[in-house]
N, CA, C and O atoms as CSV, one atom per row, in Angstrom:
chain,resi,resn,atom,element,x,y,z
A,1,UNK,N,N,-97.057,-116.648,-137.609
A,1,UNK,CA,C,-97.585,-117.299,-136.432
A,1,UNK,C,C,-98.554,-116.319,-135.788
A,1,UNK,O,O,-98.327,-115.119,-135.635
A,2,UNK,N,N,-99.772,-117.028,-135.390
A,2,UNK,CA,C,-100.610,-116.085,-134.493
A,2,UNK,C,C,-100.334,-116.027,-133.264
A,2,UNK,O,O,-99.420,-116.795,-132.965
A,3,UNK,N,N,-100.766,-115.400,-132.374
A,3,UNK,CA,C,-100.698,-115.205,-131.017
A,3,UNK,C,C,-101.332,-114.243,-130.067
A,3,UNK,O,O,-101.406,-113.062,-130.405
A,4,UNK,N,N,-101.732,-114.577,-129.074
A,4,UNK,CA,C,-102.566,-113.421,-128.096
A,4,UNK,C,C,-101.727,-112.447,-127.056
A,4,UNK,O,O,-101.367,-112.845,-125.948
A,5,UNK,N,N,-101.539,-111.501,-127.415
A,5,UNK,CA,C,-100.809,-110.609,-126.928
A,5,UNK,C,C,-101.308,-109.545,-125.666
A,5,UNK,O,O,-102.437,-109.055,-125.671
A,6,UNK,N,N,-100.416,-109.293,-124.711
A,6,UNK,CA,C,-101.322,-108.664,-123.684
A,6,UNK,C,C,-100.843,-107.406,-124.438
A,6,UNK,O,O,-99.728,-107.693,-124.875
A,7,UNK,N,N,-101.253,-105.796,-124.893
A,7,UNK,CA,C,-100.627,-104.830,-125.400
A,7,UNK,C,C,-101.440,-103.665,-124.485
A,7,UNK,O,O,-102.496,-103.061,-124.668
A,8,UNK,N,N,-100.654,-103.652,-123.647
A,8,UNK,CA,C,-101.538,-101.866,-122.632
A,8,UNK,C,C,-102.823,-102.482,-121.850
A,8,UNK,O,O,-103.866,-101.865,-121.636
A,9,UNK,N,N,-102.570,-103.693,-121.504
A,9,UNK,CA,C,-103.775,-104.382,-120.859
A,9,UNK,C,C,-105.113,-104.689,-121.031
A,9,UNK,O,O,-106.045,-104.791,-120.233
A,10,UNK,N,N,-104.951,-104.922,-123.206
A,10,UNK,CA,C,-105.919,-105.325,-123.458
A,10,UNK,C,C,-105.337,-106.433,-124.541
A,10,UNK,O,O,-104.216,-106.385,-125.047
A,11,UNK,N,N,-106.110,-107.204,-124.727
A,11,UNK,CA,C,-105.619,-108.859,-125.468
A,11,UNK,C,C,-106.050,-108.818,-126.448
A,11,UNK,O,O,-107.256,-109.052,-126.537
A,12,UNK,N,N,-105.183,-108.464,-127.813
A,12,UNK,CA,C,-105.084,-108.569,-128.649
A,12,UNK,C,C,-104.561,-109.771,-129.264
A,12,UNK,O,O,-103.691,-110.408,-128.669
A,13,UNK,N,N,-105.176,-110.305,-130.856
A,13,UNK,CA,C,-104.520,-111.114,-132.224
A,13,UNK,C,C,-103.510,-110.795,-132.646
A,13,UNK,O,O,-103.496,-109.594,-132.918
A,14,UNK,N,N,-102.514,-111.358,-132.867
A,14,UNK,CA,C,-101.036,-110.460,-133.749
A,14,UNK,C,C,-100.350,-111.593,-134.417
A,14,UNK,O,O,-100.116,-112.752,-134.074
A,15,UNK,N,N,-100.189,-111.137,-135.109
A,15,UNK,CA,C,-99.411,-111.799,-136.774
A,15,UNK,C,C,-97.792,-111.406,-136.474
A,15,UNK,O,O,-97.321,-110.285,-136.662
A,16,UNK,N,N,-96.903,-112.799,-135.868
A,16,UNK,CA,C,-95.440,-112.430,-135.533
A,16,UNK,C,C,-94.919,-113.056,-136.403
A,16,UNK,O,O,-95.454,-113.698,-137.307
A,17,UNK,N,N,-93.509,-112.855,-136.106
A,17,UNK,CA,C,-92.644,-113.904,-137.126
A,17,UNK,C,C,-92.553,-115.027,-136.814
A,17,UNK,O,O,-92.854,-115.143,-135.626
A,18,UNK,N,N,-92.227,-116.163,-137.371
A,18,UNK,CA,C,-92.615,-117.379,-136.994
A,18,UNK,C,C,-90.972,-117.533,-135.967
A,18,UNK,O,O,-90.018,-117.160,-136.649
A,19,UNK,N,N,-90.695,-117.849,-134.991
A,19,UNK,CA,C,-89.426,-118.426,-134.226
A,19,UNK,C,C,-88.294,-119.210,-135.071
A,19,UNK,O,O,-88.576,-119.933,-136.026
A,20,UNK,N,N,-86.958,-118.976,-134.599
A,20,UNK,CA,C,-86.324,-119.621,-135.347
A,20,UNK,C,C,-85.439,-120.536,-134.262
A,20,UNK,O,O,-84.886,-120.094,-133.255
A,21,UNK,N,N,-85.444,-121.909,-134.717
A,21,UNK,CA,C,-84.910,-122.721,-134.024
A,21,UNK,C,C,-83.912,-122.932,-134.050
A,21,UNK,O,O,-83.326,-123.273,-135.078
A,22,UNK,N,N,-83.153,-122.747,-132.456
A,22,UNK,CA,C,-81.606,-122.863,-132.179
A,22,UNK,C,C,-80.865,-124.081,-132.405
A,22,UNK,O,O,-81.484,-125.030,-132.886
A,23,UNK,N,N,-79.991,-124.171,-132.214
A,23,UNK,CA,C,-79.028,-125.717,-132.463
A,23,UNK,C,C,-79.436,-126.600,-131.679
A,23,UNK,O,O,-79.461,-127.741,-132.140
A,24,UNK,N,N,-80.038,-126.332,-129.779
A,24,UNK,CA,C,-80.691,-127.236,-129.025
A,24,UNK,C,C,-81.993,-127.428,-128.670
A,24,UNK,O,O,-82.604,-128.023,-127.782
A,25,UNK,N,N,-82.242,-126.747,-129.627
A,25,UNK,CA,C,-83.999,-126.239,-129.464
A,25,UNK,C,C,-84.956,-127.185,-130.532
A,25,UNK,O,O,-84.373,-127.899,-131.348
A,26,UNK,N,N,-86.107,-127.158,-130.495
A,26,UNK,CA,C,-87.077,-127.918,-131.369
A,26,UNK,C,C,-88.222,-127.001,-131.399
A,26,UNK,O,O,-88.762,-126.491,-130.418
A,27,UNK,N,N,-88.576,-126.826,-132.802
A,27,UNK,CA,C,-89.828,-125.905,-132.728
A,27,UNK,C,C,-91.109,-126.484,-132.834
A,27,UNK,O,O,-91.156,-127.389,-133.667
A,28,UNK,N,N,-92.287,-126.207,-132.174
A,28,UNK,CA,C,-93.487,-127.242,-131.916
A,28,UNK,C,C,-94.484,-126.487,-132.503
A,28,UNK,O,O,-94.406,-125.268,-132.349
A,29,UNK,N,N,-95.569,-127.017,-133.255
A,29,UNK,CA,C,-96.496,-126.345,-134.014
A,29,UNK,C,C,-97.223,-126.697,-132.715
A,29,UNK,O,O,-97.141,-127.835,-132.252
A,30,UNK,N,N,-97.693,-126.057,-132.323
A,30,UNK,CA,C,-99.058,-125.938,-131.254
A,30,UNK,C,C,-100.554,-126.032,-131.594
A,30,UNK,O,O,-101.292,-125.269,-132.218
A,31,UNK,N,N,-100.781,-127.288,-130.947
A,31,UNK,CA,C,-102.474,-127.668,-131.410
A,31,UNK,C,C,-103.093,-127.473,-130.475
A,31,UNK,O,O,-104.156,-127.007,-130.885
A,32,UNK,N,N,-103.115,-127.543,-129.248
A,32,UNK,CA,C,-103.973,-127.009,-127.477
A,32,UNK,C,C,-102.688,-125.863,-126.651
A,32,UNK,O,O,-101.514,-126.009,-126.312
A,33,UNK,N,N,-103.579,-124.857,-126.594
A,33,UNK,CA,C,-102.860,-124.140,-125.176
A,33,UNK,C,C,-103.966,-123.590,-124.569
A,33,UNK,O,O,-105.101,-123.382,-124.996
A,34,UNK,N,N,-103.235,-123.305,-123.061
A,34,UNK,CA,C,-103.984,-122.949,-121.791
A,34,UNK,C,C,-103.244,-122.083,-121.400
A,34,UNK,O,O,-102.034,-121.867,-121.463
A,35,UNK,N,N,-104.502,-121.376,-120.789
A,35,UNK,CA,C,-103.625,-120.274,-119.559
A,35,UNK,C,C,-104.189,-120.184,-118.608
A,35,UNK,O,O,-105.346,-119.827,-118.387
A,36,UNK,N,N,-103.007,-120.667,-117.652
A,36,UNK,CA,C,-103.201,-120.747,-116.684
A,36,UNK,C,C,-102.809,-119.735,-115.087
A,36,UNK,O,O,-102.360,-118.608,-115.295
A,37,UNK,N,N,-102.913,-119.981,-114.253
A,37,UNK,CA,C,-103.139,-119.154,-112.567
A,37,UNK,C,C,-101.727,-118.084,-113.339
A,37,UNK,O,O,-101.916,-116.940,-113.754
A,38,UNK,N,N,-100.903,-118.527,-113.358
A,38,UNK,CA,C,-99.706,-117.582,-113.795
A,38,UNK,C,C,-99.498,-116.885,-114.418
A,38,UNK,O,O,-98.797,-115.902,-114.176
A,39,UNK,N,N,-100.419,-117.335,-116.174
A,39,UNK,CA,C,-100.578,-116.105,-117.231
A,39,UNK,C,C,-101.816,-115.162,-116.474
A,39,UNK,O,O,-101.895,-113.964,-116.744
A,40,UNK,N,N,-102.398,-115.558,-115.884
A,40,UNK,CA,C,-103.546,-114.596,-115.260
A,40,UNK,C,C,-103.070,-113.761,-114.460
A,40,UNK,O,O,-103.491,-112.608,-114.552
A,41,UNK,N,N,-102.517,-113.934,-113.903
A,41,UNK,CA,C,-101.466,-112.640,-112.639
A,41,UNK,C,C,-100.584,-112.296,-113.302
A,41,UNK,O,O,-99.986,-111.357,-112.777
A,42,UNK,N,N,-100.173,-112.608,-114.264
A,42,UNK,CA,C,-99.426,-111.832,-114.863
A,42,UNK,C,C,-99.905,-110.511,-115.842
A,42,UNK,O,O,-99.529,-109.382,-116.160
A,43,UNK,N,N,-100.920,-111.405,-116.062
A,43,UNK,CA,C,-101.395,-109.820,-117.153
A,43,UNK,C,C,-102.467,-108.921,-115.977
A,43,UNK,O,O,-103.078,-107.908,-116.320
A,44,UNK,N,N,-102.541,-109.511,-114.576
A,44,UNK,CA,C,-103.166,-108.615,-113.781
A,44,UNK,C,C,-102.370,-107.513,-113.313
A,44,UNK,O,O,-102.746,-106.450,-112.820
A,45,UNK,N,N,-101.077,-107.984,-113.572
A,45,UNK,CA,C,-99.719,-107.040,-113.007
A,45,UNK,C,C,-99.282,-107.379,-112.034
A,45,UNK,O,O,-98.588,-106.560,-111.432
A,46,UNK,N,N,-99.559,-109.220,-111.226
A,46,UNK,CA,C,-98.938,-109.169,-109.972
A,46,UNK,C,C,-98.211,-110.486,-109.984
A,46,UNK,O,O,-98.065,-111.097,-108.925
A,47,UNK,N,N,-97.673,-111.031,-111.295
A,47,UNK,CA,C,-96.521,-111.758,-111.330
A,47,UNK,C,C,-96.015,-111.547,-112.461
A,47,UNK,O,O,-96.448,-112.030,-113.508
A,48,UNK,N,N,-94.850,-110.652,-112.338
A,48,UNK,CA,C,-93.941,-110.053,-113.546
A,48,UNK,C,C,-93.480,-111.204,-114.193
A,48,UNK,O,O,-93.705,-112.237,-113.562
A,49,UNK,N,N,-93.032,-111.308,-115.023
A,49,UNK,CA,C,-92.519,-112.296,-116.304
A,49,UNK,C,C,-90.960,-112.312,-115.937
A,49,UNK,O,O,-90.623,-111.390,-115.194
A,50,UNK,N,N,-90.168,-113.009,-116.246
A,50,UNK,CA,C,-88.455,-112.689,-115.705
A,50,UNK,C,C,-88.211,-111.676,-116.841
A,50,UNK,O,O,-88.928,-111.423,-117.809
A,51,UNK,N,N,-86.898,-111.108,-116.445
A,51,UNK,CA,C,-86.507,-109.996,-117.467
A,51,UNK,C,C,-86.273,-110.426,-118.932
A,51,UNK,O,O,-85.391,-111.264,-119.115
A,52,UNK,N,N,-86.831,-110.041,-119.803
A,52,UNK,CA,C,-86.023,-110.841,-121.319
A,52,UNK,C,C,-87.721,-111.786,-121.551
A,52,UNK,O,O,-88.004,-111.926,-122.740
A,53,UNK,N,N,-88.168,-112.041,-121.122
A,53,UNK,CA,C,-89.273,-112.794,-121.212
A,53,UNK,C,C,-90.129,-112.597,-122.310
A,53,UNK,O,O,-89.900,-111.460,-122.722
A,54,UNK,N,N,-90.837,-113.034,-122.864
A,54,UNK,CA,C,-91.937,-113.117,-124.061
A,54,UNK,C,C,-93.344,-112.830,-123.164
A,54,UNK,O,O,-93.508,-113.501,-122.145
A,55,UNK,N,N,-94.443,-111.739,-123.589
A,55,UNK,CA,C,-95.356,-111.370,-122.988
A,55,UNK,C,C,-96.721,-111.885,-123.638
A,55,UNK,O,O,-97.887,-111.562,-123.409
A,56,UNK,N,N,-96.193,-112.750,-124.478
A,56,UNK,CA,C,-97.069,-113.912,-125.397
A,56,UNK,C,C,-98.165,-114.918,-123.743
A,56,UNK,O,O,-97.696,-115.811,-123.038
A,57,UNK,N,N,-99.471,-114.361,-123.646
A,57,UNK,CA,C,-99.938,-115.410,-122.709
A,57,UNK,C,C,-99.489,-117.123,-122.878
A,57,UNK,O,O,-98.385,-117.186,-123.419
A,58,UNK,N,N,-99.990,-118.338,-122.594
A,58,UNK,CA,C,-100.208,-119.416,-122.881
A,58,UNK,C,C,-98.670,-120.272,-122.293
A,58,UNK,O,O,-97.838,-120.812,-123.022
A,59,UNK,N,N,-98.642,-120.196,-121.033
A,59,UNK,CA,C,-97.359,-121.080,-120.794
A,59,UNK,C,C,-97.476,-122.461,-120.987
A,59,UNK,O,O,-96.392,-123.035,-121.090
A,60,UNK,N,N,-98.903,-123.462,-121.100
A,60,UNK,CA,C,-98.996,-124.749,-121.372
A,60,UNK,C,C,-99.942,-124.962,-122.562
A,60,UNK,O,O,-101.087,-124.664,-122.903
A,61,UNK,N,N,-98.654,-125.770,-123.112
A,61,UNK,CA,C,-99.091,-126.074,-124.493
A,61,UNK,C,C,-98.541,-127.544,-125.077
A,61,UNK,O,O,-97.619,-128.152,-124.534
A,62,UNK,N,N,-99.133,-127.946,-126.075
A,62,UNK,CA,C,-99.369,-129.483,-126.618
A,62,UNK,C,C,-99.869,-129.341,-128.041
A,62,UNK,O,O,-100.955,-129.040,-128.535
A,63,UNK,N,N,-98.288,-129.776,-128.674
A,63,UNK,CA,C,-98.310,-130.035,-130.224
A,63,UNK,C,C,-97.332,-131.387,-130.674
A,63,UNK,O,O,-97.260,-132.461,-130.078
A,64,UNK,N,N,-96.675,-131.009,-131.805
A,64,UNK,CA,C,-96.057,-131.840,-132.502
A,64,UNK,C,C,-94.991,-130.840,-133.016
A,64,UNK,O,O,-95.158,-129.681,-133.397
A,65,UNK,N,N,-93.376,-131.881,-132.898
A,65,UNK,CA,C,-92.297,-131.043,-133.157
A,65,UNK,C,C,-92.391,-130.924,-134.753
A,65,UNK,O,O,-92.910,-131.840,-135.391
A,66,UNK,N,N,-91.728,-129.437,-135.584
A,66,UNK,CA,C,-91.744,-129.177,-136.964
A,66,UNK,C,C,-90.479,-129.116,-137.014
A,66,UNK,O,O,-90.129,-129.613,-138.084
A,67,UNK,N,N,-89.567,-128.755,-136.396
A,67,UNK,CA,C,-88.233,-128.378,-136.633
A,67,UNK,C,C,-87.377,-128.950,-135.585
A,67,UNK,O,O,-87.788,-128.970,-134.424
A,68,UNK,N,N,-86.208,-129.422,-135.897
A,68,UNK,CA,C,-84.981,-129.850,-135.076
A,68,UNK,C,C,-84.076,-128.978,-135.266
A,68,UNK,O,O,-84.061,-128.417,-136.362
A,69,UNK,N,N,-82.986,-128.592,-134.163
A,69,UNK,CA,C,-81.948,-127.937,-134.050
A,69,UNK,C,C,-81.012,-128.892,-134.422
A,69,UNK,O,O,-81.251,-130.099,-134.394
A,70,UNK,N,N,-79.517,-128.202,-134.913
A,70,UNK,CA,C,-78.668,-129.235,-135.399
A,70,UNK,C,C,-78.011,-130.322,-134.257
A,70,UNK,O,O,-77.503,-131.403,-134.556
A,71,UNK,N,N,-78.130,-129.838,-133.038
A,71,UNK,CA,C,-77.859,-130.410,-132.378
A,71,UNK,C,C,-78.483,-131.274,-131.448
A,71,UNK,O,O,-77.771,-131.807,-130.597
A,72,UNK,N,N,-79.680,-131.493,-131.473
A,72,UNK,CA,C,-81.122,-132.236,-131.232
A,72,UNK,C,C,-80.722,-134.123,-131.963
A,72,UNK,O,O,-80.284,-134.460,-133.063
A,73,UNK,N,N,-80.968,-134.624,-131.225
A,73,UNK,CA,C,-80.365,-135.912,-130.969
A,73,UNK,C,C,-81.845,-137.206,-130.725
A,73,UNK,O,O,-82.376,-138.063,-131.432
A,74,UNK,N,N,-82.059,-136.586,-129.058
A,74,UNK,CA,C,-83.418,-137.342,-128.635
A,74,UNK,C,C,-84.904,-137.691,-129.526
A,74,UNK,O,O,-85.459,-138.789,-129.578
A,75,UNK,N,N,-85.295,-136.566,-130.114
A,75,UNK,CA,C,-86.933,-136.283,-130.969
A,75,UNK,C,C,-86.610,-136.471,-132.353
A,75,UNK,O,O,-85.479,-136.679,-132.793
A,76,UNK,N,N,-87.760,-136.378,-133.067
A,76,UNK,CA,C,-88.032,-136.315,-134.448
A,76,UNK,C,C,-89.051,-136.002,-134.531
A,76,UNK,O,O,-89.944,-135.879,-133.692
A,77,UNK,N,N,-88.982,-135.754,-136.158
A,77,UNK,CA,C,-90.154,-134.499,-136.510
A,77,UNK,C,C,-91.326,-135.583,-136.291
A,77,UNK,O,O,-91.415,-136.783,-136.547
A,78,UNK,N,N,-92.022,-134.814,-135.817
A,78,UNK,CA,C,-93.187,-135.057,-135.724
A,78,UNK,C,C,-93.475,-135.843,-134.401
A,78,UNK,O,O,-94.556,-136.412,-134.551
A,79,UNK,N,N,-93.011,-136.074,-133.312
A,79,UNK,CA,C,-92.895,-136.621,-132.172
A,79,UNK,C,C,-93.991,-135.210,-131.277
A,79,UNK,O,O,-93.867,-133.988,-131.193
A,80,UNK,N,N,-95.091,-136.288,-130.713
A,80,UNK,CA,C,-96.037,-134.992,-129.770
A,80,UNK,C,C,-95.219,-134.960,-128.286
A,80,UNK,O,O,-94.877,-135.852,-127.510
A,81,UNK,N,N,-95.077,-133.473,-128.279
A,81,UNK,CA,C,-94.549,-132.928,-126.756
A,81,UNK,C,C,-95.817,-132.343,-126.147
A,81,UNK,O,O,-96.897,-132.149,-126.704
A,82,UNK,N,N,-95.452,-132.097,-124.855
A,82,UNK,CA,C,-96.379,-130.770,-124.125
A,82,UNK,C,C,-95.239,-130.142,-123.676
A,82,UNK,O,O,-94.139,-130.691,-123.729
A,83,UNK,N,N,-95.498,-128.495,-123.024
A,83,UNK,CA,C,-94.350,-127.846,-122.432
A,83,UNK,C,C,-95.450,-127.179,-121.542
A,83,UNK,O,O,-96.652,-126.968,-121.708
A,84,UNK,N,N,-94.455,-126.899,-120.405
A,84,UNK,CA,C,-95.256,-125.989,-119.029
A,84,UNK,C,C,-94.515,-124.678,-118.484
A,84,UNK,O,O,-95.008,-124.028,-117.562
């Protein structure tokens, strides 16, 4: 998986492992993301991320689910979400 990484306060490309999807979770191939007022203060340094957090910019995004958790009930593959 690609991704834009803030690293020492400059924005880098990086080649991660792809996520692995939990029992209630659904994993979404991502076709549009944005960043928005929040990823911007955040990589300005004046809205910290919660502790444990992913420093991956792009909090809104819009794809199509690839993976179901075993316990995922509601979706199916291939059903388009957005997340914020």
């Amino acid at each position: 998986m690609q991704v834009v990484d803030d690293e020492a306060r400059t924005l880098v490309w990086k080649n991660v492992s792809d996520p692995v999807c939990g029992r209630e979770e659904v994993l979404v191939d991502v076709c549009a993301a944005a960043l928005n007022r929040a990823d911007l203060l955040q990589r300005a340094g004046k809205y910290p991320p919660p502790s444990g957090a992913s420093t991956i910019l792009g909090l809104e995004i819009a794809g199509r689910i690839s993976m179901l958790g075993d316990e995922v009930h509601d979706w199916e593959l291939g059903d388009r979400v957005c997340a914020l």
